[in-house]
C-alpha positions in Angstrom: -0.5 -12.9 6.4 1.5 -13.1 2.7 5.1 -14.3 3.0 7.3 -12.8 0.4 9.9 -15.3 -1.4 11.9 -14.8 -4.0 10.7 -14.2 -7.5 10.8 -16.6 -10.4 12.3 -14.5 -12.8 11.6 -16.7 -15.4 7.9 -16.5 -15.3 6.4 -14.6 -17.8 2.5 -14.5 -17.3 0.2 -14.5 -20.4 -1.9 -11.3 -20.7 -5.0 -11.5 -18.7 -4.3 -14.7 -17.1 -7.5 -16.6 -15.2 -6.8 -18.2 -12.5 -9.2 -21.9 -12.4 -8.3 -22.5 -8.7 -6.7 -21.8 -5.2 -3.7 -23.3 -6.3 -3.5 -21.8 -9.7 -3.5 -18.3 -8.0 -1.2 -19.1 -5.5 1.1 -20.5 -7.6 0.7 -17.6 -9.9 1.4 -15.3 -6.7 4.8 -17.3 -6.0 6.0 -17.3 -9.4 5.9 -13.1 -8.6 7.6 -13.6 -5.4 4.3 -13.3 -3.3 3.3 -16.5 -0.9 -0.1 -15.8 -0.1 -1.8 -17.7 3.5 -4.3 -20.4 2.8 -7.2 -18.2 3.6 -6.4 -14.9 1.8 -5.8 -16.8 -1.2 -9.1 -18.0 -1.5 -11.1 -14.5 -1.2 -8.9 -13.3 -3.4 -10.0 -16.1 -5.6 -13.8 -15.6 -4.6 -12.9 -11.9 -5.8 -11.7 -12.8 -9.2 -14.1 -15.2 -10.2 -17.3 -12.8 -8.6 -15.9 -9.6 -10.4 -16.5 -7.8 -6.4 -13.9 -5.7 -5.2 -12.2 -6.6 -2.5 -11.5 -4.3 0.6 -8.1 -5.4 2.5 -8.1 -3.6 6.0 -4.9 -4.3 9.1 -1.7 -2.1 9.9 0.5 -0.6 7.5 3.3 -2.9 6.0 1.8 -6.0 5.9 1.9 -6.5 2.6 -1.9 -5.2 1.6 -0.4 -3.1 -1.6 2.3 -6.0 -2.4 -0.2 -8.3 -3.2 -2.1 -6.1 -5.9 1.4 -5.5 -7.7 1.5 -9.0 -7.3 -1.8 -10.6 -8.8 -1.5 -7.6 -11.8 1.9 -9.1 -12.9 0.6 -12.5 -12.2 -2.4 -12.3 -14.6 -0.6 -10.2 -17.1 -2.8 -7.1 -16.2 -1.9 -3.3 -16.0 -2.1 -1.6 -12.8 -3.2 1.4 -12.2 -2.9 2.8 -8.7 -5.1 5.5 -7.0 -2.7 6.4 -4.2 -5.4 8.8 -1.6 -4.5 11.2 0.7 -6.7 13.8 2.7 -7.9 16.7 0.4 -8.4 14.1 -2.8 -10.9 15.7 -5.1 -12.6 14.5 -8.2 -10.1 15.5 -10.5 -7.1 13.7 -9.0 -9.4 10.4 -9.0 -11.8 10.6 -11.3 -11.4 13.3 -14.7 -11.0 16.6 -15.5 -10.9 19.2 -18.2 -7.5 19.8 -20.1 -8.6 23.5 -20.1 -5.5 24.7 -22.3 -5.7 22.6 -25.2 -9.8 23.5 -24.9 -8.5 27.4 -24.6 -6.3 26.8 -28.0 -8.6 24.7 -30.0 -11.5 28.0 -29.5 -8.7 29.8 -30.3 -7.8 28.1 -33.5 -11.8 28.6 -34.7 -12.1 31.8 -33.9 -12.3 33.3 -36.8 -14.5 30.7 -38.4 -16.7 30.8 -35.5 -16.4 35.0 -36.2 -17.2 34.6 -40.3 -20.5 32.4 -39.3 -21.8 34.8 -36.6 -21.5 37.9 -39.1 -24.2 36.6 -41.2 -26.7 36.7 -38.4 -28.4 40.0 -38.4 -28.8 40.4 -34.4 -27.2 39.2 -31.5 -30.1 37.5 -30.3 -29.7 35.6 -33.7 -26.0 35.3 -33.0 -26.5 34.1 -29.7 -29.2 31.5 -30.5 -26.7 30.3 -33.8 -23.5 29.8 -31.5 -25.5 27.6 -29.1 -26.5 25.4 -31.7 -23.0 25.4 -32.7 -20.8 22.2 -31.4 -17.2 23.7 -31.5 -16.1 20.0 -30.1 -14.5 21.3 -26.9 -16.3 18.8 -24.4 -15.2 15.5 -26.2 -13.1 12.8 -25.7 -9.9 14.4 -26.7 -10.1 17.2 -24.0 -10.6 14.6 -21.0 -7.9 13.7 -19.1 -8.7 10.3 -17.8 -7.8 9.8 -13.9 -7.1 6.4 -12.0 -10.7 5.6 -11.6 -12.2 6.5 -15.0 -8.4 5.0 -16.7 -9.3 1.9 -15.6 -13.0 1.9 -17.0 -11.8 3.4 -20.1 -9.0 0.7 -20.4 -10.0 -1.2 -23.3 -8.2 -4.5 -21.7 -8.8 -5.6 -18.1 -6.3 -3.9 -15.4 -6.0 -4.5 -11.6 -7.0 -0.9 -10.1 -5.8 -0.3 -6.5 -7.1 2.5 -4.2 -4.5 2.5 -1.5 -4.9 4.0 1.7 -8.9 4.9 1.3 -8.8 5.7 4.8 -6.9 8.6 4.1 -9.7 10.4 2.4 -13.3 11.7 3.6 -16.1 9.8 3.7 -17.4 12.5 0.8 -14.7 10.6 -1.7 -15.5 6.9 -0.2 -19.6 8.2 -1.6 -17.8 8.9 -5.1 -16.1 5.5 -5.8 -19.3 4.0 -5.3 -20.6 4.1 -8.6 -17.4 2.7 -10.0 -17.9 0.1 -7.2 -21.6 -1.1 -8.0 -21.7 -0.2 -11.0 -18.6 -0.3 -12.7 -19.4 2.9 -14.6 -18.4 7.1 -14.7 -20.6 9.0 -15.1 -19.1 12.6 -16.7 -22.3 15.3 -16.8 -20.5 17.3 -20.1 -20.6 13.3 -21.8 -23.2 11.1 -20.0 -21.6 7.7 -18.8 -18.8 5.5 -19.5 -19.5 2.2 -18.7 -16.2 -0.5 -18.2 -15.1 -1.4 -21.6 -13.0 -4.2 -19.9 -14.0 -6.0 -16.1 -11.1 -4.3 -13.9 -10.2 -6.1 -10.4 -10.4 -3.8 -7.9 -8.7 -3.4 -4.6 -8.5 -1.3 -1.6 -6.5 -1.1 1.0 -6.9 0.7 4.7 -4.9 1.1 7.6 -7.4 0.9 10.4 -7.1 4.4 10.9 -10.9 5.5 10.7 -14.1 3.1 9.9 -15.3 3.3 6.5 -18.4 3.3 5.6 -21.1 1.0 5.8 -21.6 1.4 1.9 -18.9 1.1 0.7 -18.2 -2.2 2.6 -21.6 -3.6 1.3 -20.0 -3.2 -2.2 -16.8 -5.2 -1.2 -15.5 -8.6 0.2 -13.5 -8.5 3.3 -10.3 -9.5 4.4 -8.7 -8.7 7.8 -4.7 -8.6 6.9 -3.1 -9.3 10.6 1.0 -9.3 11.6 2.0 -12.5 10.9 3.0 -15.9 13.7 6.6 -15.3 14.7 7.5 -18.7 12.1 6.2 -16.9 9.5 7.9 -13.2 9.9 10.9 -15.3 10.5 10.4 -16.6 6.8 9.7 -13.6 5.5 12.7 -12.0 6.8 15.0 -14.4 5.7 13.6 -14.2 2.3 13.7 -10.3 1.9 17.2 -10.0 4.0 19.2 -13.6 3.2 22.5 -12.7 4.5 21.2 -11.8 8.1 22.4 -15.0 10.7 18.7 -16.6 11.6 19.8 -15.9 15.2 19.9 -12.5 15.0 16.6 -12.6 12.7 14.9 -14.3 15.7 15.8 -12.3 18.1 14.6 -8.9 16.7 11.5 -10.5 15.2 10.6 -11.4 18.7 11.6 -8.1 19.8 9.0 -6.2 16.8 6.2 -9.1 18.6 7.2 -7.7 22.0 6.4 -4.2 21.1 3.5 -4.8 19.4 2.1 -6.1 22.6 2.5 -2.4 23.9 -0.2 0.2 23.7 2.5 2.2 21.0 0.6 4.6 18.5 2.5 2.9 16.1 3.9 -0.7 15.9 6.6 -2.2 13.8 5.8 -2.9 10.9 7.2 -6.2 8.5 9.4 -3.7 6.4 10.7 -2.3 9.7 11.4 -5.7 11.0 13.6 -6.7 7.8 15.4 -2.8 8.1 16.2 -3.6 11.4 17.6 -7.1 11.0 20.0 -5.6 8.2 20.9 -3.2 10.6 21.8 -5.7 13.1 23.8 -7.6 11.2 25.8 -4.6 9.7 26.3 -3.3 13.0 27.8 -6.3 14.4 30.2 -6.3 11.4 31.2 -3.1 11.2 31.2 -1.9 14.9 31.4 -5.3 17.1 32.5 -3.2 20.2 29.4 -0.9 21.7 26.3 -3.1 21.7 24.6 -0.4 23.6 24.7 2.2 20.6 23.5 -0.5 18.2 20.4 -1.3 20.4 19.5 2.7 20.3 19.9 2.3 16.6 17.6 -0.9 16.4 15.2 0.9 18.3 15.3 4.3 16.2 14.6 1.7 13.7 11.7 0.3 15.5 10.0 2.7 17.2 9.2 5.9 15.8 7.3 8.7 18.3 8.7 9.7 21.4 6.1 8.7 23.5 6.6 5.4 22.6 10.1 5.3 23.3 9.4 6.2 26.4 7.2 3.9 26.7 9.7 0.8 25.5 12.5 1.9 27.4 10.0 1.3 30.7 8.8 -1.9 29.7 12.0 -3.4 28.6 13.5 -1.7 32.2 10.7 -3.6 34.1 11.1 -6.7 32.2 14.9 -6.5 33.1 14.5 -6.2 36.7 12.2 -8.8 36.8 14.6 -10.9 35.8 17.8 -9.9 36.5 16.8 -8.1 40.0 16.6 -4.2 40.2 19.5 -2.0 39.2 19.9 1.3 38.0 18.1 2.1 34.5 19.2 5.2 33.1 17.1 7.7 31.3 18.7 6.6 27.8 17.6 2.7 28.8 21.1 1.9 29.5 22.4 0.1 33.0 25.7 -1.0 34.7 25.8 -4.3 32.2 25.1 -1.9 29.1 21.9 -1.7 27.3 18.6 -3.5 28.4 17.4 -4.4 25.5 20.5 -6.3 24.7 18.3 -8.9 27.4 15.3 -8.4 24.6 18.1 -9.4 21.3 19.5 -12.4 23.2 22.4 -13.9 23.3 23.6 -14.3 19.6 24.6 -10.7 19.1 27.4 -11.1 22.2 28.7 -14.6 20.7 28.5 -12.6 17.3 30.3 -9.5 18.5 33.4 -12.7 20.6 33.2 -13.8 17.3 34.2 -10.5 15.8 36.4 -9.5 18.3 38.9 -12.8 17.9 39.2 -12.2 14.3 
């Protein structure tokens, strides 16, 4: 899992930068404020230096997408993003016509297209003379280049992302394959473009279908997993530097807690850091009624009601169990307040004394 310092705004990568080694790359990825792990770092290497995409698949917000925005400003490189949802068609990722300007330019010949036709003297003639003629309305003028084709047009190397391909059907996983394998378009009005530049290429999925067997064959693999608590700690810090570490450590162990649950969705990094702002503003601002900040934290955290439910039990039992029973409301709440002020720790109530004697 990447760790995210601070960028070095004082790096300004050459244009279509090569990375030699490991180290170069990571380097390169620190300068942009990206600290890649050990292991990533060297398929994305392997990924560079093979020209193969590479397919990036674990739970949403662990920095998959940061690290192509990463390695295209690193290596000086454009990127151009297919962003896929369900119902993505060809003409949102591949090409397609621009139908007006082809409407306007038969417009505009019309009446020298008329003046040739008038010499023929059928319309058998007529009709075999317009066919021959090429009024230039299938050409390279009239096609509006989409992410896919855009980044085998470009004439210098780009970093293309398709983000989310889980999102879309299985049909549109069978029509990036040719730009996969073969690194070519192939438009039936033109014939085929083939890359004018050697794009990197990468994919990101959230787990929430299998892709296909194909269009893994075509890719390396990486396996992008939640982070060890040291390291989410570090992240944190870096993306939210004014948070106390102690609060940082006890929602981050909070955010592994829940993750342990069967939720339908668990936090995710960028969650995390919300919630550790949140924390510390709320500790600042209002100092006196720890059980509405926890509720806060939580709408932070968790995000379907099922899974609320679900927390509010677990942290309940976990409170018993070590606290004895007592009474657990239905909003999570008890006699002592909140019972996943247990779950923050202790540094929010020293925080909150601290507050309060000001």
């Amino acid at each position: 899992m990447p760790d995210f310092p601070a960028a070095d705004a004082a790096y300004d990568p050459p244009v279509d930068t090569v990375f030699e080694s490991v180290d170069t790359l990571r380097d390169a990825l620190s300068a942009q404020g990206y600290l890649i792990d050990d292991d990533l770092a060297v398929v994305v290497h392997l990924a560079t230096i093979l020209d193969r995409p590479l397919l990036l698949e674990g739970p949403a917000g662990v920095g998959k997408t940061e690290l192509a925005k990463a390695l295209a400003a690193a290596s000086g490189r454009e990127l151009i993003r297919l962003q896929c949802h369900e119902g993505l068609d060809d003409s949102r990722a591949l090409y397609e016509w621009d139908y007006a300007r082809q409407l306007l330019h038969v417009q505009m010949l019309r009446d020298r297209i008329g003046a040739e036709l008038a010499a023929q003297t059928s319309l058998a003639a007529a009709s075999a003379a317009l066919a021959r003629t090429d009024v230039g309305v299938y050409t390279e003028d009239f096609l509006v280049a989409r992410p896919l084709l855009a980044a085998i047009m470009s004439p210098t190397p780009t970093v293309l992302l398709v983000d989310e391909i889980d999102r879309t059907d299985e049909s549109m996983e069978a029509v990036m394959l040719e730009v996969l394998a073969e690194r070519q378009v192939t438009v039936p009005e033109l014939g085929t473009f083939t890359a004018r530049s050697a794009p990197w290429v990468i994919l990101t999925s959230n787990d929430t279908r299998e892709l296909s067997a194909a269009l893994k064959r075509r890719c390396l693999h990486f396996q992008v997993d939640y982070p060890s608590a040291d390291r989410e700690r570090r992240i944190v810090a870096v993306r939210a530097p004014d948070v106390e570490e102690s609060v940082i450590g006890e929602v981050v162990a909070l955010a592994r807690r829940l993750r342990d649950l069967p939720l339908r969705k668990s936090p995710s990094i960028a969650e995390v850091i919300d919630a550790c702002r949140a924390a510390s503003y709320l500790q600042e601002a209002e100092p006196s009624d720890p059980d509405a900040h926890e509720r806060a934290l939580l709408a932070l955290l968790v995000k379907f009601g099922t899974d609320l439910e679900l927390v509010r039990r677990e942290l309940s039992a976990t409170d018993r169990g070590s606290s004895g029973d007592r009474l657990v409301g239905v909003d999570g709440s008890t006699p002592s307040g909140s019972v996943t002020a247990t779950a923050f720790g202790a540094g929010r109530a020293r925080s909150a004394a601290l507050s309060a004697h000001r």
